[in-house]
C-alpha positions in Angstrom: -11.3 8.7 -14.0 -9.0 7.0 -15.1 -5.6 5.4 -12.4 -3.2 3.7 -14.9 -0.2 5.3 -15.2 -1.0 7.5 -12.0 1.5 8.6 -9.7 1.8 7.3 -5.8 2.3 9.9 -3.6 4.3 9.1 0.0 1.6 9.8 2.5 -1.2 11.3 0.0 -2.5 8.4 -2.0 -2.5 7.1 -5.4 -4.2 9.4 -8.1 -6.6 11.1 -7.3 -7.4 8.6 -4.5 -6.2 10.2 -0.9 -5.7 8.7 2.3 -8.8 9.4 4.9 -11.7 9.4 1.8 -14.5 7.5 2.9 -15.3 4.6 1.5 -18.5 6.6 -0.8 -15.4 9.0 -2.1 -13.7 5.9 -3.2 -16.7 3.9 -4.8 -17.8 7.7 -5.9 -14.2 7.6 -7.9 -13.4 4.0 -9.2 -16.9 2.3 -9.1 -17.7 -0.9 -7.3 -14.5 -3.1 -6.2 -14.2 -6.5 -7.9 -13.8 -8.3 -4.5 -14.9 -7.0 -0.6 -13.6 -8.6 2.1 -13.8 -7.7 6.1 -11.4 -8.8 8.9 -11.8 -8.5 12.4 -9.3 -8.0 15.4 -10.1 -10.3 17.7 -7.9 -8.8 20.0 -8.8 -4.9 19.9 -12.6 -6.2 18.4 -12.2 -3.2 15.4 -12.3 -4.0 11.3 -10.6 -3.5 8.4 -12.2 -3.4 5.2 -10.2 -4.1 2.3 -11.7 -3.1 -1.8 -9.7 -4.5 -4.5 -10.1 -3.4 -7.9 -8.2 -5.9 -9.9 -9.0 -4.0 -13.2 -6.5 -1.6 -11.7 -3.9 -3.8 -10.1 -5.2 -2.0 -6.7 -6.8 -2.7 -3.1 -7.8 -0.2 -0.5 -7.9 -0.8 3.0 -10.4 1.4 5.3 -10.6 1.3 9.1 -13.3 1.3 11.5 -10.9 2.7 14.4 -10.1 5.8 12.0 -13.8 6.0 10.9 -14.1 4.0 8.3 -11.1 6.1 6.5 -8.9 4.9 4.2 -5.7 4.2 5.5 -3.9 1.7 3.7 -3.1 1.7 0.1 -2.0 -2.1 -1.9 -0.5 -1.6 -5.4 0.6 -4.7 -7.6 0.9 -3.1 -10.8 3.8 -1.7 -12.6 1.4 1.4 -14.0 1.5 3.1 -11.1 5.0 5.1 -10.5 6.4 6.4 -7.2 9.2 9.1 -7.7 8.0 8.6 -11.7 9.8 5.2 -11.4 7.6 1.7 -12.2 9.5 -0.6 -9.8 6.9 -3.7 -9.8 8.4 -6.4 -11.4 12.2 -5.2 -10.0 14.7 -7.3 -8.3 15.1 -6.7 -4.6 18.8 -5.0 -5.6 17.2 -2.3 -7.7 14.8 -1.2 -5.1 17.2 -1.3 -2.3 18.8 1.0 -4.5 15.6 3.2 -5.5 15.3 3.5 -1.9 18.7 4.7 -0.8 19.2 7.0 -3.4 15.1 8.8 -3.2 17.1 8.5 0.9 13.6 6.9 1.4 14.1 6.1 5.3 16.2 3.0 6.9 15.2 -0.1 5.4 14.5 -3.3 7.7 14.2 -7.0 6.1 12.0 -9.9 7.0 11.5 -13.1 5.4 8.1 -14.7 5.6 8.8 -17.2 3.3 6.4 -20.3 4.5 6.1 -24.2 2.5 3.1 -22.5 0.8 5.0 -19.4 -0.6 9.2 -20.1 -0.3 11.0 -16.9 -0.8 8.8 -14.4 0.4 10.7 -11.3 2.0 9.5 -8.0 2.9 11.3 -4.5 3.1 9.9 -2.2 5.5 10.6 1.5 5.2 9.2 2.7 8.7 9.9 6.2 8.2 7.5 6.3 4.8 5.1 3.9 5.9 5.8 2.0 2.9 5.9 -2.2 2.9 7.8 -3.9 -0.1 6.8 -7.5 -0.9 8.8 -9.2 -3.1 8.3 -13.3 -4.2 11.4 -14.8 -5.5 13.1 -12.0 -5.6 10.6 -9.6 -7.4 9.2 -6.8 -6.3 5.4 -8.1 -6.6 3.2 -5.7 -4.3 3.5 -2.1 -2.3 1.4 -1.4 0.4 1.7 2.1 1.8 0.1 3.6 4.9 -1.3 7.0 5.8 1.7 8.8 8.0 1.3 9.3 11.8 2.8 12.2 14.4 4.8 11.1 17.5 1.5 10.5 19.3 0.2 8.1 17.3 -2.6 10.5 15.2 -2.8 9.9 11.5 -1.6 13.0 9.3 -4.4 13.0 6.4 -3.8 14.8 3.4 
């Protein structure tokens, strides 16, 4: 199976890659990741663990509190389309604009720019779960979450 040029779906996945697959669906799918890493909360005590595949200009994140479900999807490569628009590589203007015109959901801004990486602002679009990054400007990363009900319960696909 092949992901380039796949479509991201708000709330579904990437592909053929959905949100809640274990992590076997996913390795069952893509193969093994080029890079594993696991983080811990040191304040709830639960994991994530996060599966990049480079090759594809992808991560996944799965976590323990869901059950080792995917629930956090990382895309850095213009192949991969949302609304069959590329916007990697964009200007901060043109997705504000993809946004408001796809009416995406309200759109808050953060810088996080720090010495080590000046210019480094985020869009958050709370109502899609979706997280644009952008360095200098550019659109450089999406990460997009599963979708959650009132009382906090994750909607899987």
């Amino acid at each position: 199976m092949v992901l380039e040029n796949s479509t991201i779906e708000i709330g579904v996945g990437v592909g053929d890659i959905k949100f809640g697959m274990l992590k076997e669906d996913v390795l069952a799918i893509l193969g093994l990741p080029t890079h594993k890493e696991i983080e811990k909360d040191f304040d709830t005590g639960d994991a994530v663990e996060t599966w990049d595949y480079e090759n594809f200009g992808l991560a996944f994140s799965f976590d323990e509190e869901e059950d080792w479900k995917l629930e956090t999807i990382t895309i850095n490569s213009s192949n991969f389309k949302l609304k069959n628009v590329g916007l990697i590589g964009n200007t901060i203007e043109t997705v504000q604009n993809f946004i408001e015109q796809e009416q995406l959901g309200e759109m808050e801004f953060e810088d996080y720019s720090t010495e080590e990486m000046p210019n480094h602002e985020l869009i958050d679009v709370d109502k899609a779960n979706l997280f644009f990054w952008f360095t200098n400007e550019v659109l450089t990363e999406i990460q997009m979450g599963v979708q959650w009900d009132e009382n906090d319960n994750a909607l899987w696909p």
